[in-house]
N, C-alpha and C positions, 0 to 999 in steps of 0.2 A: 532290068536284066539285059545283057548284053551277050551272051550266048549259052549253049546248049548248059545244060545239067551235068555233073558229074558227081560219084558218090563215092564218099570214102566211109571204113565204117570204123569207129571211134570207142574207145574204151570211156566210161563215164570219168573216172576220174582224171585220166588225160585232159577231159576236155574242162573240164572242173578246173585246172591246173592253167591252161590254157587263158580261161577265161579270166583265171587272176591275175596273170602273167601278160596278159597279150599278144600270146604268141603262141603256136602250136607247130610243134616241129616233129611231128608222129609218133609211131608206137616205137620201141626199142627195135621190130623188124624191120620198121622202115628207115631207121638211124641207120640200122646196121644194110640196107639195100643201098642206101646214099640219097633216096627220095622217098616220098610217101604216095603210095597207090591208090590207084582212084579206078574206079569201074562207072562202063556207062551204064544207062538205065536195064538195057540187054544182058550186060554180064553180073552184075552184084548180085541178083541172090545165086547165084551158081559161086560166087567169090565167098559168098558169106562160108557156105555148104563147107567150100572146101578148106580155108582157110583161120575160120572161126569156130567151125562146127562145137555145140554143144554151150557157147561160149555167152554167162549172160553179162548185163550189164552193158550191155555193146548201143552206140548212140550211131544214124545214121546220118552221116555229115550231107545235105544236099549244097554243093559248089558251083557258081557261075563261071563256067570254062572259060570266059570273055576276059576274065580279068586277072586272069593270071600271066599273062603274056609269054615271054619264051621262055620263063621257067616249067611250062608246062609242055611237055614231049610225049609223043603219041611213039610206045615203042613194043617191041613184039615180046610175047612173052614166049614159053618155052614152046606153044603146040602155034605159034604163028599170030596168034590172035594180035591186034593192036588195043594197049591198053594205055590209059591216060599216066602218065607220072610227072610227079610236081618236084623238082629239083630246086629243093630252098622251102623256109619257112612257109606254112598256109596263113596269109591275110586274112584277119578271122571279119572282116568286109565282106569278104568271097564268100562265106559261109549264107545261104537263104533262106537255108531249113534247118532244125535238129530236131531229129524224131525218135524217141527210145524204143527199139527192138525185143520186143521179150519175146521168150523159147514157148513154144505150142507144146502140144503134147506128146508131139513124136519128135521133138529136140533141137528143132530149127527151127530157125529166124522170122516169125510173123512180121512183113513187110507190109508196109502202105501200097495204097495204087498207088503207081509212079506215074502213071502217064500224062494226067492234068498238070507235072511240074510239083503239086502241094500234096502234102499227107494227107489221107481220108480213114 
């Protein structure tokens, strides 16, 4: 691995499509933003909350920021924050991890530890 971790969070069958295809060009949100979002280990489950909420099926994409080169821009979001976005297809290369996300019981995204890098 060649640098820091990033996470996008993936719809299954997206990534199903993805994997038959070769190629993974994001959700219809992110066609329609003109990139596909990425949160670092700090911000995704606060991204999940707000922008997934409730939502199952969802796969947690773990990405090597290393190798994405300049299609990948560190750019501010509405309240300031700097969030990763990937401008152009994800090299499914790039992809480390994929870990499926099921809903708890009060409705949100049970997460891996993040911090070792691997799901536990």
């Amino acid at each position: 691995m060649s640098g820091r971790l990033i996470f996008h969070l993936c719809r299954a069958a997206d990534w199903a499509t993805a994997e038959a295809t070769g190629s993974y060009g994001g959700s219809e949100q992110d066609r329609t933003d003109g990139f596909l979002h990425f949160s670092t280990v700090d911000q995704i489950v606060e991204s999940a909350a707000r922008h997934r909420a409730g939502e199952d099926n969802l796969l947690l994409l773990a990405v090597d920021a290393g190798t994405l080169g300049p299609a990948l821009r560190w750019e501010p979001s509405r309240s300031g924050a700097l969030f990763p976005h990937l401008h152009g297809a994800l090299p499914l290369g790039a992809v480390i991890w994929v870990h499926p996300l099921r809903l708890g019981p009060d409705g949100r995204h049970v997460f891996p530890a993040l911090e070792a890098g691997v799901p536990s």
